[in-house]
Every structure is written in structure tokens, then in C-alpha cells.
MIGUTI-179869 format. One record per residue: residue in three letters; x, y, z of N, C-alpha, C, O in turn. Coordinates in steps of 0.1 Angstrom, whole numbers, plus 5000, padded with zeros to 4 digits. Example, Ala and Ser with C-alpha at 12.3 -4.5 7.8 and 13.67 -1.06 7.14 Angstrom:
['Ala', [5132, 4943, 5078], [5123, 4955, 5078], [5132, 4967, 5078], [5142, 4967, 5085]]
['Ser', [5128, 4978, 5071], [5137, 4989, 5071], [5129, 5000, 5079], [5134, 5011, 5080]]
END
This chain:
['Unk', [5008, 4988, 5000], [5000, 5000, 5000], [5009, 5012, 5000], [5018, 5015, 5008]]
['Unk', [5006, 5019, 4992], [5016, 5035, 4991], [5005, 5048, 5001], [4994, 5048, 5004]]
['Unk', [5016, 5056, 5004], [5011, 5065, 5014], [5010, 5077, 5005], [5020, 5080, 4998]]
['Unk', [5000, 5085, 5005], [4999, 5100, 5001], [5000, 5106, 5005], [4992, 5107, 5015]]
['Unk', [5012, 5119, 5005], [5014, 5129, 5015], [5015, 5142, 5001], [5016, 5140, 4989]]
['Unk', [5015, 5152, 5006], [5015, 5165, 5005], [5029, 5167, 4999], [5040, 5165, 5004]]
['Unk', [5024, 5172, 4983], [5038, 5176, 4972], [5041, 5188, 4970], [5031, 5195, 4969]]
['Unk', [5048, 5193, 4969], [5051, 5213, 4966], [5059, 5206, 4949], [5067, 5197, 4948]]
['Unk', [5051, 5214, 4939], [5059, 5212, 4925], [5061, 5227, 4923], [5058, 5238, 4927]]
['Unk', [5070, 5219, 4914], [5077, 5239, 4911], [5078, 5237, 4896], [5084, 5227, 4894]]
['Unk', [5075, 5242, 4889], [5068, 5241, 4875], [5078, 5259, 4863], [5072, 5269, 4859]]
['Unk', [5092, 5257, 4861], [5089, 5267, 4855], [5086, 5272, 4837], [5092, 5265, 4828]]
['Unk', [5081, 5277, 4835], [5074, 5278, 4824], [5069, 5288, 4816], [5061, 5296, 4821]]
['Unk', [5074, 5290, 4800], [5070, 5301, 4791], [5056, 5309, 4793], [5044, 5306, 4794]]
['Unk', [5065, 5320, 4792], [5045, 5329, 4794], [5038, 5328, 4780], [5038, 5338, 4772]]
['Unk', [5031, 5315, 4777], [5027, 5317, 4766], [5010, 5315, 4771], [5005, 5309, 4780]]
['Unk', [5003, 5322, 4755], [4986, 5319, 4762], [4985, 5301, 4763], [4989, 5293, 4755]]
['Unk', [4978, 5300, 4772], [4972, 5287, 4778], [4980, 5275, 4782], [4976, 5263, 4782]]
['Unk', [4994, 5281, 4788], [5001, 5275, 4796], [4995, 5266, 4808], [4995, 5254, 4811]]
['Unk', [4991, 5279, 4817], [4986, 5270, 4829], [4974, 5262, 4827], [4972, 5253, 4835]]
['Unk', [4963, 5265, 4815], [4954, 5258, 4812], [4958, 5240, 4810], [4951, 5231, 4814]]
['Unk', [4967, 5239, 4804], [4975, 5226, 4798], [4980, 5217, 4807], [4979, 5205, 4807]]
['Unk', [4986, 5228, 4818], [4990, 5222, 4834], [4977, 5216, 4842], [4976, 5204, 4846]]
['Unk', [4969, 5223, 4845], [4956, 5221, 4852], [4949, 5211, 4846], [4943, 5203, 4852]]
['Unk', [4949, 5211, 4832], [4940, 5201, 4824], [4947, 5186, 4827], [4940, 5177, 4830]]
['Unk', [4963, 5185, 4824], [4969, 5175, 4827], [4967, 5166, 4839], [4966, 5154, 4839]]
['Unk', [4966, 5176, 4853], [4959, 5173, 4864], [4947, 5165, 4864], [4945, 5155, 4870]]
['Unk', [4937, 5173, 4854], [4920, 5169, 4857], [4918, 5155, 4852], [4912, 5145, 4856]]
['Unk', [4928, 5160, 4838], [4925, 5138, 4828], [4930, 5133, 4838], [4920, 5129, 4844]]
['Unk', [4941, 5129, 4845], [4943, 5121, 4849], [4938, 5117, 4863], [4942, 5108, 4869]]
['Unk', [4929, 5126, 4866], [4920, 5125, 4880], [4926, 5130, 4897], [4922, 5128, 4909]]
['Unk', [4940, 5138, 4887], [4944, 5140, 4903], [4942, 5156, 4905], [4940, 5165, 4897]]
['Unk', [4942, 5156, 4916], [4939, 5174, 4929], [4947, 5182, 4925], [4958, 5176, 4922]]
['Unk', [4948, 5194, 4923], [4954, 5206, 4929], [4946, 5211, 4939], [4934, 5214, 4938]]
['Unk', [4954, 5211, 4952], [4954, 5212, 4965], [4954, 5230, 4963], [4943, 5237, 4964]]
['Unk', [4965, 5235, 4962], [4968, 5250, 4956], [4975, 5249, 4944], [4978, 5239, 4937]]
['Unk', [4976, 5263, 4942], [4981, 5268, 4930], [4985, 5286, 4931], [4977, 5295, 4934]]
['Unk', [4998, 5286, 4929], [5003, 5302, 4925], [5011, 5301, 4910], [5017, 5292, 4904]]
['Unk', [5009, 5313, 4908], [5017, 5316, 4895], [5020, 5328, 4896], [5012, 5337, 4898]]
['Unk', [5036, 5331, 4894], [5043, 5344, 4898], [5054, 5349, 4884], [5060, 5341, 4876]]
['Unk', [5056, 5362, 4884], [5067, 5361, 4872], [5082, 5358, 4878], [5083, 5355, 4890]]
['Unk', [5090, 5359, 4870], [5104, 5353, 4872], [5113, 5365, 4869], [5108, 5373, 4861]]
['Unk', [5125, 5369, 4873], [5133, 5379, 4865], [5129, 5380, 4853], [5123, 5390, 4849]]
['Unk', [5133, 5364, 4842], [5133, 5367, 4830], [5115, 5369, 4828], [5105, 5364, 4834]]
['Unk', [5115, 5380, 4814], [5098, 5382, 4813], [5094, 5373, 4810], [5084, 5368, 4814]]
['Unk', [5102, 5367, 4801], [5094, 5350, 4793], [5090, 5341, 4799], [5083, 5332, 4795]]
['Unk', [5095, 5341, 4812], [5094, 5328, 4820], [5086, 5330, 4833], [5089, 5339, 4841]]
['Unk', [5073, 5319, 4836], [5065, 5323, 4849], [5072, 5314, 4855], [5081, 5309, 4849]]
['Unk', [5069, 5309, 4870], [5068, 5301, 4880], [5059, 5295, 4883], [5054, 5301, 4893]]
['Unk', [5052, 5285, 4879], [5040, 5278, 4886], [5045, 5272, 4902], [5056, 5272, 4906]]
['Unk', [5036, 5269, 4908], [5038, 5266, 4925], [5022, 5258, 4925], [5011, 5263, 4924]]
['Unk', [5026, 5242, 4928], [5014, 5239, 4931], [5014, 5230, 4945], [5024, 5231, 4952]]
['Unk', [5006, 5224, 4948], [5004, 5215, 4960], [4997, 5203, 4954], [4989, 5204, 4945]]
['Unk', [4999, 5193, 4960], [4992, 5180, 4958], [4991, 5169, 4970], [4998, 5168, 4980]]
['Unk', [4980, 5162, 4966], [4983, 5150, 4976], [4983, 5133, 4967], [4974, 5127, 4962]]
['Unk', [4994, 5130, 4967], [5000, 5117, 4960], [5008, 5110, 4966], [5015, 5114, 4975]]
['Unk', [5008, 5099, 4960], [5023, 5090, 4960], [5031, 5088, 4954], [5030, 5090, 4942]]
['Unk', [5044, 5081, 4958], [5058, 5085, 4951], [5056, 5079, 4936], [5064, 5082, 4927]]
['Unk', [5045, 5071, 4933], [5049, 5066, 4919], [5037, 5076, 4911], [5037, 5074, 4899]]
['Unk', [5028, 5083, 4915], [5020, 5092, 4908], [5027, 5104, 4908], [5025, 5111, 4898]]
['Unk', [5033, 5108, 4914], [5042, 5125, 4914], [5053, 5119, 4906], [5058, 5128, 4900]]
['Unk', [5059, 5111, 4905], [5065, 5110, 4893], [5063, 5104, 4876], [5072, 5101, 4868]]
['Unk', [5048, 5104, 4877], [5039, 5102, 4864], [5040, 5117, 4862], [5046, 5123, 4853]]
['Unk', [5031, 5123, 4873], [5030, 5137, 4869], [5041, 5147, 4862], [5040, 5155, 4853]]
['Unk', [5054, 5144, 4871], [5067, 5152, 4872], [5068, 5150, 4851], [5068, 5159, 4843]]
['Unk', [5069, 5135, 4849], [5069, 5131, 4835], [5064, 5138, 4828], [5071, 5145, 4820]]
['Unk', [5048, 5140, 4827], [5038, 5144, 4818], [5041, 5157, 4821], [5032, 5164, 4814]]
['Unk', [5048, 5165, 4827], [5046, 5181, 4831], [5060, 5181, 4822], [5059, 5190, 4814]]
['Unk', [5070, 5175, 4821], [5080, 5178, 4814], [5077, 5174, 4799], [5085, 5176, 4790]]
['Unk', [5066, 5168, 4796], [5066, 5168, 4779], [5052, 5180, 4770], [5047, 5179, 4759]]
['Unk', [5048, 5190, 4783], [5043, 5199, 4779], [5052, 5208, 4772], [5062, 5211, 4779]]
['Unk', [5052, 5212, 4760], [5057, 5220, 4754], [5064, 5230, 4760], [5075, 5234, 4758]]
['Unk', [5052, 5237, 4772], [5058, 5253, 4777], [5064, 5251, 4792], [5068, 5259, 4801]]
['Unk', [5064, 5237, 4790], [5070, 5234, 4805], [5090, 5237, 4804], [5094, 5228, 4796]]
['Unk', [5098, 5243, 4807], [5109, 5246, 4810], [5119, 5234, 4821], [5131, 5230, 4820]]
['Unk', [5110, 5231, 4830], [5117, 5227, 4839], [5108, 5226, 4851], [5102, 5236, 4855]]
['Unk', [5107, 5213, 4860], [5098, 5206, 4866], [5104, 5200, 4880], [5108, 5189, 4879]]
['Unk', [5105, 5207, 4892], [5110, 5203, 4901], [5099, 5196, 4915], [5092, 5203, 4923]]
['Unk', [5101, 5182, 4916], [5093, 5185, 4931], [5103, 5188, 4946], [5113, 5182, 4950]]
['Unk', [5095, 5202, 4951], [5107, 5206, 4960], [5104, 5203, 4973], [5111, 5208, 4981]]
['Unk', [5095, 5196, 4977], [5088, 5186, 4988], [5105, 5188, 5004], [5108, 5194, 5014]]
['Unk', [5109, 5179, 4994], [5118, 5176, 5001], [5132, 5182, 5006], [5140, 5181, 5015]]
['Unk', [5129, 5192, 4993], [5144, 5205, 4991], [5143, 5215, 5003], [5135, 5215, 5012]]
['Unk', [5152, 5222, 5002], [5151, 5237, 5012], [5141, 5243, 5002], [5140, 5245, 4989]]
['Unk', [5132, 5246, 5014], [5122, 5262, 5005], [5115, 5261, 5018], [5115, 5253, 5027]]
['Unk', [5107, 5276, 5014], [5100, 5282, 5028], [5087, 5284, 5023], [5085, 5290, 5013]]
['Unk', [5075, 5277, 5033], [5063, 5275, 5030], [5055, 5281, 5039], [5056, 5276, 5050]]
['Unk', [5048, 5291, 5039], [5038, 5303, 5041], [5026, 5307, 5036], [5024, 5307, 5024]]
['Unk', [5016, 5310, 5046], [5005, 5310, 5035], [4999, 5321, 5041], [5005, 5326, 5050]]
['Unk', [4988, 5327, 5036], [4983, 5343, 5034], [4969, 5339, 5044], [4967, 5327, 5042]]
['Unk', [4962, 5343, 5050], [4947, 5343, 5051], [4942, 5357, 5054], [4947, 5364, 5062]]
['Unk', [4931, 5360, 5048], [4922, 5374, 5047], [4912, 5371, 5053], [4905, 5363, 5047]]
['Unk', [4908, 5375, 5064], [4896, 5370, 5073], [4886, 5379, 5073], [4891, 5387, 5081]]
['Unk', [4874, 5385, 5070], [4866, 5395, 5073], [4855, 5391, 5082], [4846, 5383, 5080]]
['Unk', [4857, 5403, 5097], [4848, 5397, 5107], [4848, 5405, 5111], [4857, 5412, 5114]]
['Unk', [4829, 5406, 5116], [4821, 5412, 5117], [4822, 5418, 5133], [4824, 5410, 5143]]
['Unk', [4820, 5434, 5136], [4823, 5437, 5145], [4817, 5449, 5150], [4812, 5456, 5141]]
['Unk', [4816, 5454, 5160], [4806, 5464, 5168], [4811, 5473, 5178], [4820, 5468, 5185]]
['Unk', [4809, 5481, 5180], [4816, 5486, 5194], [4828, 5481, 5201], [4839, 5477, 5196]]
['Unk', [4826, 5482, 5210], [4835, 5472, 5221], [4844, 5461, 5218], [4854, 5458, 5224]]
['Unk', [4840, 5455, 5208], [4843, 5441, 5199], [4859, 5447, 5189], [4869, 5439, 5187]]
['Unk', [4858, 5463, 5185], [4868, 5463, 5179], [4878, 5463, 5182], [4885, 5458, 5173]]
['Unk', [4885, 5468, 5191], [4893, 5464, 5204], [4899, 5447, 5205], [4909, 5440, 5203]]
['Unk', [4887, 5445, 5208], [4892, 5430, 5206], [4899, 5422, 5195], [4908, 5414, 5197]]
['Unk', [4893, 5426, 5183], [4900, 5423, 5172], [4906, 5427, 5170], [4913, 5418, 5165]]
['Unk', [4911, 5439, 5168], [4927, 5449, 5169], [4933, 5440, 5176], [4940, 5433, 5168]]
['Unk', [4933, 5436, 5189], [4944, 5431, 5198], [4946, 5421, 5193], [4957, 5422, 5186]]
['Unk', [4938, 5405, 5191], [4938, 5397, 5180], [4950, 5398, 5172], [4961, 5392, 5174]]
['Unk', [4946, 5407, 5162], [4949, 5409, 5153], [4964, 5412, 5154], [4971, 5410, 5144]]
['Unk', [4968, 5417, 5163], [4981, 5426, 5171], [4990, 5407, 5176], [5001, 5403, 5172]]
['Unk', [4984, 5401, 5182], [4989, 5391, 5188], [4995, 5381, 5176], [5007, 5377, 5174]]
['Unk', [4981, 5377, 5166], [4989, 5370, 5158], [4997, 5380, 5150], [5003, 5372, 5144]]
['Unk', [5002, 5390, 5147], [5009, 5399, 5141], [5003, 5398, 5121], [5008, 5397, 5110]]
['Unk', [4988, 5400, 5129], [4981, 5403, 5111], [4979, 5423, 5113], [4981, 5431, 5122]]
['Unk', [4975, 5423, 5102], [4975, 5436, 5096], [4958, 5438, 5091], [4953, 5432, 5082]]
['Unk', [4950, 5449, 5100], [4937, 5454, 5095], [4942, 5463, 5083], [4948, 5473, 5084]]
['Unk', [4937, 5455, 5072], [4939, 5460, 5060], [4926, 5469, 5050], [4929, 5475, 5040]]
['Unk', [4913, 5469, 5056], [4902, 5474, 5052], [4891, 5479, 5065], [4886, 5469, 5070]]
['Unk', [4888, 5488, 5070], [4877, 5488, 5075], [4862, 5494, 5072], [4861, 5504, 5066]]
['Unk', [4852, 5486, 5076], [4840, 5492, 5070], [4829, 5492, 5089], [4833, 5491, 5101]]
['Unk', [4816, 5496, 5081], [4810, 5502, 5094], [4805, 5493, 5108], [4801, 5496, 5119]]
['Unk', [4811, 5476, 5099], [4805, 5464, 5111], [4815, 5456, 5110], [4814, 5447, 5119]]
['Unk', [4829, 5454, 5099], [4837, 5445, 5099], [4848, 5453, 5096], [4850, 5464, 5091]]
['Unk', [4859, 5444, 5102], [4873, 5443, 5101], [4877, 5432, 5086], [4871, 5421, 5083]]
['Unk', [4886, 5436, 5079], [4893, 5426, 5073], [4910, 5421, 5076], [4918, 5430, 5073]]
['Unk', [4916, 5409, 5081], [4924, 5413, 5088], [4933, 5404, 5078], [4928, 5394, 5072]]
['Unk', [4943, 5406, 5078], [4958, 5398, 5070], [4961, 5395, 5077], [4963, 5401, 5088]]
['Unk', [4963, 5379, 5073], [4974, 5371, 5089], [4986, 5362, 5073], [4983, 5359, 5062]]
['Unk', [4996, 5362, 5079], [5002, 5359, 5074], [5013, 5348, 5086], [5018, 5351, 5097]]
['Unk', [5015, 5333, 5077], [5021, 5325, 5087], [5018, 5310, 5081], [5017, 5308, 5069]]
['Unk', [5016, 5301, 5091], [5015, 5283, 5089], [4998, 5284, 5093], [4992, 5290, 5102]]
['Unk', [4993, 5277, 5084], [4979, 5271, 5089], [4976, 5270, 5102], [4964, 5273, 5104]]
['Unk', [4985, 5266, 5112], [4979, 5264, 5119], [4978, 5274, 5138], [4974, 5273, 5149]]
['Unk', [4986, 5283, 5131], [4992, 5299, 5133], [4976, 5304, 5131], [4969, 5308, 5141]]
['Unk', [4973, 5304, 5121], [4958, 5316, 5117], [4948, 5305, 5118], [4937, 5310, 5114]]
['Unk', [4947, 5294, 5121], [4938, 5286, 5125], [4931, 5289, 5138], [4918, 5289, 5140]]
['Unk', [4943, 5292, 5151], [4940, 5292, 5164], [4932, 5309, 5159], [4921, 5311, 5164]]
['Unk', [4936, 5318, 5153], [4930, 5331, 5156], [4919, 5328, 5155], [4912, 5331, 5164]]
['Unk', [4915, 5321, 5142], [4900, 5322, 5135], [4893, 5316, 5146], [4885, 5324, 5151]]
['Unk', [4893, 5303, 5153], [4889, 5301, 5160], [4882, 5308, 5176], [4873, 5304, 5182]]
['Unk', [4891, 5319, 5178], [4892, 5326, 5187], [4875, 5335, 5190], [4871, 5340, 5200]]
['Unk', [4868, 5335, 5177], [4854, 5340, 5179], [4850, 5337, 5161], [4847, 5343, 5151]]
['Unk', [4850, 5324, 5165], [4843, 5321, 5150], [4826, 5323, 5147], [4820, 5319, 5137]]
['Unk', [4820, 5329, 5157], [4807, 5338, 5152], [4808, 5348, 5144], [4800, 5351, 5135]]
['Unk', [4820, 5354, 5148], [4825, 5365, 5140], [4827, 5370, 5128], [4824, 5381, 5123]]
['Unk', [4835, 5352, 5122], [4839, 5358, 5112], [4832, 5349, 5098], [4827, 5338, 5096]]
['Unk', [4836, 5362, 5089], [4822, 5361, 5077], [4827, 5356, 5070], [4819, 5348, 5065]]
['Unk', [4841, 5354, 5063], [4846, 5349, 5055], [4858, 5349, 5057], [4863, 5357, 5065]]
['Unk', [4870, 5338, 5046], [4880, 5335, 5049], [4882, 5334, 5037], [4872, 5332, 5030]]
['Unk', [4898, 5336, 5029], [4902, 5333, 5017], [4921, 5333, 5021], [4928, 5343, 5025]]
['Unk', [4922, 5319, 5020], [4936, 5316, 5019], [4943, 5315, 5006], [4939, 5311, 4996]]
['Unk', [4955, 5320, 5009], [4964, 5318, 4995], [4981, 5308, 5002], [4988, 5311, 5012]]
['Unk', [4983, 5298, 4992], [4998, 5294, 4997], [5005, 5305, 4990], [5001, 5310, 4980]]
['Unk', [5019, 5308, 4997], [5032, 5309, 4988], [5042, 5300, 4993], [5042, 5297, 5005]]
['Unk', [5049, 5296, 4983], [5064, 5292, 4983], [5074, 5297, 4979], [5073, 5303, 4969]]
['Unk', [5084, 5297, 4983], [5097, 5301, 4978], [5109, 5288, 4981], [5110, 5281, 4991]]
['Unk', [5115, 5288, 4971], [5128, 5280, 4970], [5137, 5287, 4977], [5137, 5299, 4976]]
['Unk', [5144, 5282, 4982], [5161, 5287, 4988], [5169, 5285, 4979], [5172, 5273, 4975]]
['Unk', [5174, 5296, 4974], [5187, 5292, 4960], [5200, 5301, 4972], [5202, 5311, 4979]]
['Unk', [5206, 5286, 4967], [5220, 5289, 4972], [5230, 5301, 4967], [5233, 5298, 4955]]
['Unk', [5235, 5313, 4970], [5245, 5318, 4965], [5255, 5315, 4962], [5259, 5310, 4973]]
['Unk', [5269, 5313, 4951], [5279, 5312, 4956], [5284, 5324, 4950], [5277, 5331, 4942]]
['Unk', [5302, 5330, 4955], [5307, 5342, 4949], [5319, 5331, 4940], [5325, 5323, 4946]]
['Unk', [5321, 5333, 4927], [5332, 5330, 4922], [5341, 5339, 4923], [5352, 5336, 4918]]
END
């Protein structure tokens, strides 16, 4: 029996139209998840960065790693699971608030070290930035509160320097 755990692919790839379409599609035929997904530019303009997540096993992430390398606009196909890189993720929380209440969520908000990034006449919108399980305990904290939630992953690779 093979075990499925959680993949970080690092996908880089020509900015051409319907790139990530071909990537995603590749995913859907063959019936597997994207967990997340980012797409960022690169120094060079021609070239994006896909960033995805998955949940598989060692002989399906290396079907995939395959089929992602015979996409035309695919450049270069890393799973960095196991490499150095630094895994962070975004959440935008908007919750609903009154009087006395905003205080509270300021402080909140102050503890986990998020940022009230919008205010309106009954809600707070607050940026938490950190590990799931970091902005998990906030949400938690008065989940009557809060109206909505929208997470985003980022990744970044660690590239080694050297000086010649």
C-alpha cells in the first residue's frame, strides 16, 4: 500500500497563452487534485513560475513530474517537497464587528501579528500571514465572528549563493 502525502511542484514555464490551462488540464484527465496553486513572474519576462500542491504518492508524482515535462511550455519541473524552501501562507479573514468588539479584534489581530487592511461600518478585514495552523487558532478565537476567509499558499525555494 503506498502512502499519500502532501507535494510542493515547482513548474517553470513560458508565458505563453494557455500555459497553465494545459498544466491544470493535465491534472483533471488524469484525475488528480490541485490542493493549491500560485503563479508568479520570474526575473526573465518569458518565463513564469507555477507553484502547486498535491496529495499523491511517490509513483503518481513521478507520472506527473513526467507528463509536466513533455508539455511543450513546461521549462523545467521540480518537486521541492523535500528540498530547502519556505512554505507560508496568506489568510484574509473579514469579521464582523461592533463597538467594544473592535478592540478585541485589533488586539487579535496585534497578537497573531496580522494587519487590519480594510475597515467598513460592522467589519474588520484582517491579513494574517504565517503556517495554517498559526491563523487557524486566531479564527477560532470568535468564530461567530467571522464572515469569510480566503487563503492563499506561497512558496519560495532557497537558491543557494555562491561568489566565484
Amino acid at each position: 500500500m503506498t502512502i499519500e502525502q502532501k507535494r510542493i511542484i515547482s513548474v517553470l514555464m513560458e508565458n505563453a497563452p494557455g500555459g497553465l490551462s494545459r498544466v491544470v488540464g493535465l491534472f483533471s484527465q488524469r484525475g488528480y487534485n490541485i490542493d493549491s496553486l500560485n503563479v508568479a513572474p520570474t526575473n526573465d519576462t518569458s518565463l513564469s513560475r507555477l507553484t502547486l500542491t498535491t496529495r499523491c504518492d511517490d509513483l503518481v508524482i513521478e507520472q506527473v513530474t513526467k507528463q509536466l515535462n513533455k508539455l511543450i511550455d513546461v521549462v523545467k519541473v521540480q518537486d521541492i517537497t523535500e528540498g530547502s524552501h519556505i512554505e507560508r501562507e496568506l489568510m484574509m479573514i473579514k469579521v464582523r464587528t461592533r463597538g467594544d468588539e473592535r478592540s478585541e479584534v485589533k488586539r487579535c489581530a496585534d497578537i497573531f501579528r496580522g494587519q487590519i487592511i480594510d475597515v467598513g461600518p460592522n467589519y474588520y478585514t484582517v491579513l494574517v500571514e504565517g503556517t495554517r495552523q498559526s491563523w487557524t487558532r486566531l479564527s477560532k478565537r470568535s468564530p461567530k465572528c467571522v464572515c469569510s476567509r480566503l487563503y492563499a499558499p506561497a512558496f519560495a525555494e532557497l537558491l543557494v549563493l555562491t561568489r566565484h
